[in-house]
C-alpha positions in Angstrom: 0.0 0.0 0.0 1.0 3.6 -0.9 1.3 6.0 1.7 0.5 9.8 1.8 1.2 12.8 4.1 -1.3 14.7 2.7 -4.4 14.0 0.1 -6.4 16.9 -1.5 -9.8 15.6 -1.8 -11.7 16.3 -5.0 -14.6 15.0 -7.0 -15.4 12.4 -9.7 -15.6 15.0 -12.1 -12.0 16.4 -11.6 -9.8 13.6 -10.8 -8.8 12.6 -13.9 -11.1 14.3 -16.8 -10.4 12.5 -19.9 -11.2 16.2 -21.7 -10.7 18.7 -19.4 -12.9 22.6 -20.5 -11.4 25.7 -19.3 -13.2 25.4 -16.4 -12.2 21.9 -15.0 -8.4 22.9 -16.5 -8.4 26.0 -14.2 -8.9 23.3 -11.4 -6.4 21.1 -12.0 -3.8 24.1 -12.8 -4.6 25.1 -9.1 -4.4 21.8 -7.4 -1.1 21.1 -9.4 0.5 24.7 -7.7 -0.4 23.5 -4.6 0.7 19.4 -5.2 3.9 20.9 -6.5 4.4 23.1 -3.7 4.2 20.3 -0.7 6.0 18.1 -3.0 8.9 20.7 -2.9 8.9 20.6 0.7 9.4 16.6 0.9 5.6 16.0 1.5 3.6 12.8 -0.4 0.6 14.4 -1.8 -2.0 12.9 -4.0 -5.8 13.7 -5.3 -8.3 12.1 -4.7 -12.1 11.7 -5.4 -13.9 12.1 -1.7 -16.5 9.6 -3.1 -13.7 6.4 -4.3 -14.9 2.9 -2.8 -11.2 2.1 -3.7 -9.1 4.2 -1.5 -7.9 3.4 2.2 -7.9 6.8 4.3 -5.7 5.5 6.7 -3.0 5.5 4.3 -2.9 9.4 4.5 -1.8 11.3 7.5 -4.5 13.9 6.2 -7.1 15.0 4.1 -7.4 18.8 2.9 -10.5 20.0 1.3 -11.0 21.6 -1.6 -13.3 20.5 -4.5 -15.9 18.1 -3.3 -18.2 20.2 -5.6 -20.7 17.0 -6.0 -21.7 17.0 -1.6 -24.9 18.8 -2.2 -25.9 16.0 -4.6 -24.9 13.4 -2.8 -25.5 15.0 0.7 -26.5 11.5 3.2 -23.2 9.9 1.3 -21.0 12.7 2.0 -22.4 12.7 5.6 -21.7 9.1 6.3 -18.0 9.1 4.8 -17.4 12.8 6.8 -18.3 10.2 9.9 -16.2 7.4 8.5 -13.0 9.2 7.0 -12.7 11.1 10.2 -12.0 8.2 12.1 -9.2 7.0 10.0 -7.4 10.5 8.7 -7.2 14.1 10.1 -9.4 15.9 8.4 -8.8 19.9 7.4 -10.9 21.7 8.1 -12.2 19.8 10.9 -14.9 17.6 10.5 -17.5 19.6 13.2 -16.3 22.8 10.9 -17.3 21.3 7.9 -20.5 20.0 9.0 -21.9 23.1 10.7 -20.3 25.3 7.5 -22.5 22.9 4.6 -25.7 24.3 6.1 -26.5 27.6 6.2 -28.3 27.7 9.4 -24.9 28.5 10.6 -26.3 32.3 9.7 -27.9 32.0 12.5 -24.9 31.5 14.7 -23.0 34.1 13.4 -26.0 36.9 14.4 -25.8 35.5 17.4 -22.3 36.1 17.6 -22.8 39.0 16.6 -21.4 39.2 13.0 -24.2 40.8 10.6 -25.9 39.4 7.8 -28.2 39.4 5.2 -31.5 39.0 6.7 -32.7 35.7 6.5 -36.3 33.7 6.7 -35.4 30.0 7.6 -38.0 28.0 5.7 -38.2 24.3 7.3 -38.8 20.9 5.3 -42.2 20.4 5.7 -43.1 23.7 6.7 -46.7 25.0 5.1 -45.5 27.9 3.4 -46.5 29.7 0.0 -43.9 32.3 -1.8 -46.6 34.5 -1.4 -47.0 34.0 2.0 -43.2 34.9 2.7 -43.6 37.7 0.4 -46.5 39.6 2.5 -44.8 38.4 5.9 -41.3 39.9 5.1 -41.9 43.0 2.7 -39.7 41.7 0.6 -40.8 41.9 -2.8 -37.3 41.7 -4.3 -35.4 38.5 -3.4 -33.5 36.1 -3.1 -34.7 32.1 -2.9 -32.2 29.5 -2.1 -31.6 25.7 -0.7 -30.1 26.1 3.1 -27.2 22.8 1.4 -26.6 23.8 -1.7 -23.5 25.3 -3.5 -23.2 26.9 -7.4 -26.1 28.5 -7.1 -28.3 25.7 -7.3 -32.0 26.0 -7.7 -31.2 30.0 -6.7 -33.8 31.8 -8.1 -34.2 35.8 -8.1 -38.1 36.9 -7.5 -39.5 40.0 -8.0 -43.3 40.9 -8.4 -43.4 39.5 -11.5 -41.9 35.9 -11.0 -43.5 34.3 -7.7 -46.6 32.4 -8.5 -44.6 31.2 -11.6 -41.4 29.4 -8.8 -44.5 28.4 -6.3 -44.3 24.9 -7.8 -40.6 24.2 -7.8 -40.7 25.9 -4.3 -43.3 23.5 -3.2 -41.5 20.7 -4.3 -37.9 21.7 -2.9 -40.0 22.4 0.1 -40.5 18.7 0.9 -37.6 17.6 0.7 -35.3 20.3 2.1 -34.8 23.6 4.3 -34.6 26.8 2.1 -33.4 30.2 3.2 -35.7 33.1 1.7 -33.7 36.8 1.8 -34.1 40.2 0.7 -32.3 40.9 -3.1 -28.8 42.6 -2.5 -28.7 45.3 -5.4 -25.2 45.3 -4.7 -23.9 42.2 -5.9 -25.6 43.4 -9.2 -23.9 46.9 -8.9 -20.8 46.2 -7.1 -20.4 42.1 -7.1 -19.6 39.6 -4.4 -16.1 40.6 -2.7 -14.5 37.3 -1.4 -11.1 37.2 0.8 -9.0 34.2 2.2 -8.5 33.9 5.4 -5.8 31.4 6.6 -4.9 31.1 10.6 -7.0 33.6 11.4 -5.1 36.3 9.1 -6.4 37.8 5.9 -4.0 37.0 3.3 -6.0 37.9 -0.3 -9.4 38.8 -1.9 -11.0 38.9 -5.3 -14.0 40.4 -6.6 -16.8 38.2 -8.6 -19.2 40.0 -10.9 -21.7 39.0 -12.2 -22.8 39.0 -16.2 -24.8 41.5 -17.5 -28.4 41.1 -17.1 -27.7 38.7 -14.2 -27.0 38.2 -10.0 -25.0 35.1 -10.2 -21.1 35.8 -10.2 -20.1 32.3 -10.4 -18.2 32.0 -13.7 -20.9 28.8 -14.5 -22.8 31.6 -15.6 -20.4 34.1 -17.3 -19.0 35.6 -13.9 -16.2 37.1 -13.7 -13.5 36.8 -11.1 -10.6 39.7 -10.3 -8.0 41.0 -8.3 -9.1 42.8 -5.2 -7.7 45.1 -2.7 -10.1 44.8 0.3 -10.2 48.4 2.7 -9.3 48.0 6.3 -12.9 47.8 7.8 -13.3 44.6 5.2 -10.5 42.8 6.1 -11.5 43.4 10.2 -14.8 42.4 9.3 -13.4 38.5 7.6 -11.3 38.2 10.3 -13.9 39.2 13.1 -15.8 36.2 11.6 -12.9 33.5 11.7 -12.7 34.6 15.3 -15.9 33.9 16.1 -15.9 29.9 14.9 -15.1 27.3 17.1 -12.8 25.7 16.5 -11.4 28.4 14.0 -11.1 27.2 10.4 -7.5 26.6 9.1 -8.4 28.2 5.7 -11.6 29.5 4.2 -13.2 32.1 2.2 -15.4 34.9 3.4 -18.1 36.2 1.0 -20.0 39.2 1.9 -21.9 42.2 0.0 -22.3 46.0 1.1 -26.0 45.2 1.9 -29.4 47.8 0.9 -28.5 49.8 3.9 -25.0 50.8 3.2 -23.8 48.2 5.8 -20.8 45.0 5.5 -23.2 41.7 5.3 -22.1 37.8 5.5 -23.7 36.6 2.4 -21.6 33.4 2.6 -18.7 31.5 3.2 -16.4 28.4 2.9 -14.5 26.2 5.0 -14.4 23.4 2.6 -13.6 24.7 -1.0 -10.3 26.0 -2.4 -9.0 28.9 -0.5 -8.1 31.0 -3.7 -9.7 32.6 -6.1 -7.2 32.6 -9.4 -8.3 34.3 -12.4 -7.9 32.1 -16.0 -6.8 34.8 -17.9 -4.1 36.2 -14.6 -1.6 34.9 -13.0 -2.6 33.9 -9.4 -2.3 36.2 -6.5 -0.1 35.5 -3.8 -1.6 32.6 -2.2 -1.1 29.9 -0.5 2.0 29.6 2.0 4.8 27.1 1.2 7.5 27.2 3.4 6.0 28.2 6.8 2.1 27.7 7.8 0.6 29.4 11.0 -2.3 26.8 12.3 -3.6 26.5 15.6 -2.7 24.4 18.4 -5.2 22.6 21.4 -5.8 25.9 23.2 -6.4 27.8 19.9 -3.2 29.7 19.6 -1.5 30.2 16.8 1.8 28.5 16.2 4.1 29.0 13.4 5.9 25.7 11.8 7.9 24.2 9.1 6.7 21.1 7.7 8.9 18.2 7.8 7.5 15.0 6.1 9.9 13.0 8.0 8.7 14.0 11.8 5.9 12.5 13.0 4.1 13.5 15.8 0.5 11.8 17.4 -2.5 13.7 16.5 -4.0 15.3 19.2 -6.4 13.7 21.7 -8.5 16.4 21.9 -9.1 16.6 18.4 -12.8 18.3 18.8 -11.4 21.4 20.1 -7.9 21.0 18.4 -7.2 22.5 14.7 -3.1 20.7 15.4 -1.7 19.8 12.0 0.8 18.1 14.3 1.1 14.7 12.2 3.8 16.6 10.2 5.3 19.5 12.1 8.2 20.5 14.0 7.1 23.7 16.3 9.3 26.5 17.7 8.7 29.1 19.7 9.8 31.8 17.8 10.0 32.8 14.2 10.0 35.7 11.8 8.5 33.4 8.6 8.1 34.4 5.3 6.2 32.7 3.1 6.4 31.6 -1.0 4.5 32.3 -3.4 3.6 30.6 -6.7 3.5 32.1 -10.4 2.7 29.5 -13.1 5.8 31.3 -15.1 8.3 31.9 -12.6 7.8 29.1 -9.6 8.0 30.0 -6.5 9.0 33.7 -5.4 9.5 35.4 -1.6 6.7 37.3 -0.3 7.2 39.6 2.6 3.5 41.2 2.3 0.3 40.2 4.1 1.7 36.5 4.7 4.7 37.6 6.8 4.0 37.2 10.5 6.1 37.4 13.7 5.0 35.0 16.0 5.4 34.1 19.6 3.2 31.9 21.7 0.9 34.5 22.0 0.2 33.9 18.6 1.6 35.9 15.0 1.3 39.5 13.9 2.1 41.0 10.9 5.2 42.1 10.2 
């Protein structure tokens, strides 16, 4: 049997594509700067499908998420392997993350922590419910109608006056069968689009901007999006990061997705825990991304601790891996550090980047530097 430090979990559909479009070749040219990366640093890294019968999980030391696009489709199998896989491989993000982050009741949570967000009716399976009924209960006669596990805008449907008696059917069926979440229309993402940033160890590190088409609200490039470079202000950046501090356990690495709501105000529109943490443009070279020579995780108590990966130390994985985020299975920690981390271009290979992803750390946890 082969063994792996580290598998990056996929889908059926991107694998191994026979014939891969633009779109499926912009996933495997990400996957390949990260593979290349660890490999550089001594790790074993492979993909994976998250769905193969074929594959033992216990010959990885861990699993990282990134393009299980398929979950929502398959949503009871993905639940049952998330139990099973968990048992036999650390899982980043951890597993409790990624269940709570799938649904998007964890709006709710986040209010309550205090993080604001597009205001949101919870419609429950079952519940007896017309779109007209939300309409005259809410006010809102411009909105926004989506599945509460769902990703790629799926069965996300814009209503306005003119459109609600024609989606009462589809609404009725997805209704049955699952929760839906029914929220006033942002103008802004048609105006402005949806502003995304990375967040890894609790630090922002880089954002993009997705627009959507003309004539449309969707800015996933399924639909014509568009994705580009973007320099976030301060009070956005505060505002991602105010939002990693308020999970428990903190996510590793994620994506934020928010909008400048009707009333002029930052709103969580969505975010990630479980996709690819950057956003690269086809047509650009990718932004300074992910960190290659030394990560900043977080330890059992949830403090942040800089490391070098080693693939040959091995250390046991936590026992209190609930509350623990430890990538410990491959790390050699120190107490102190100035790090810098690398960067990747697709035309000049890795490069030093003393910007946003440069941190002094102590065990009180890493600033920038």
């Amino acid at each position: 049997m082969d063994f792996y430090d580290l598998v990056l979990l996929t889908e059926i559909r991107f694998e191994n594509p026979a014939n891969p479009n633009w779109y499926v070749q912009q996933i495997l040219g990400e996957d390949h700067l990260l593979g290349d990366a660890l490999e550089r640093r001594g790790l074993r890294v492979k993909r994976v499908d998250w769905a193969r019968k074929d594959f033992d999980w216990s010959s990885s030391r861990m699993a990282m998420f990134r393009t299980t696009w398929n979950y929502f489709n398959r949503f009871a199998e993905f639940t049952e392997w998330l139990e099973r896989v968990e048992r036999q491989t650390q899982l980043l993000n951890a597993p409790e993350l990624i269940r709570w982050n799938i649904d998007k009741h964890y709006l709710r949570d986040l209010e309550q922590s205090g993080i604001h967000i597009v205001p949101t009716r919870f419609v429950e399976i079952g519940e007896e419910i017309t779109l007209g009924n939300l309409r005259a209960e809410s006010g809102w006669d411009y909105a926004v109608l989506k599945p509460a596990v769902s990703g790629a805008a799926r069965h996300t449907y814009r209503l306005h006056p003119d459109n609600f008696s024609e989606h009462e059917e589809v609404f009725r069926q997805l209704l049955a069968s699952e929760a839906m979440l029914y929220q006033p229309f942002q103008e802004n993402i048609a105006r402005e689009g949806e502003k995304s940033l990375m967040v890894m160890g609790g630090q922002y590190t880089h954002a993009v901007l997705k627009k959507a088409k003309t004539g449309d609200f969707r800015v996933q490039d399924d639909f014509g999006g568009t994705v580009q470079p973007y320099q976030p202000t301060a009070e956005e950046i505060a505002f991602a990061e105010r939002v990693f501090a308020v999970c428990d356990p903190m996510p590793l690495y994620g994506r934020v997705d928010f909008v400048t709501d009707n009333e002029g105000h930052l709103a969580w529109w969505s975010w990630r825990s479980s996709n690819r943490s950057c956003g690269f443009a086809t047509t650009r070279p990718p932004p300074r991304c992910w960190p290659t020579s030394y990560w900043a995780f977080f330890d059992q108590s949830q403090t942040a601790v800089p490391f070098e990966v080693k693939a040959s130390r091995r250390a046991p994985v936590s026992p209190n891996r609930r509350r623990s985020a430890s990538i410990s299975p491959l790390v050699s920690l120190e107490s102190k550090w100035v790090y810098t981390s690398q960067a990747l271009s697709p035309s000049t290979g890795p490069s030093s980047s003393t910007g946003d992803l440069s941190r002094k750390c102590n065990g009180r946890g890493c600033q920038r530097v």
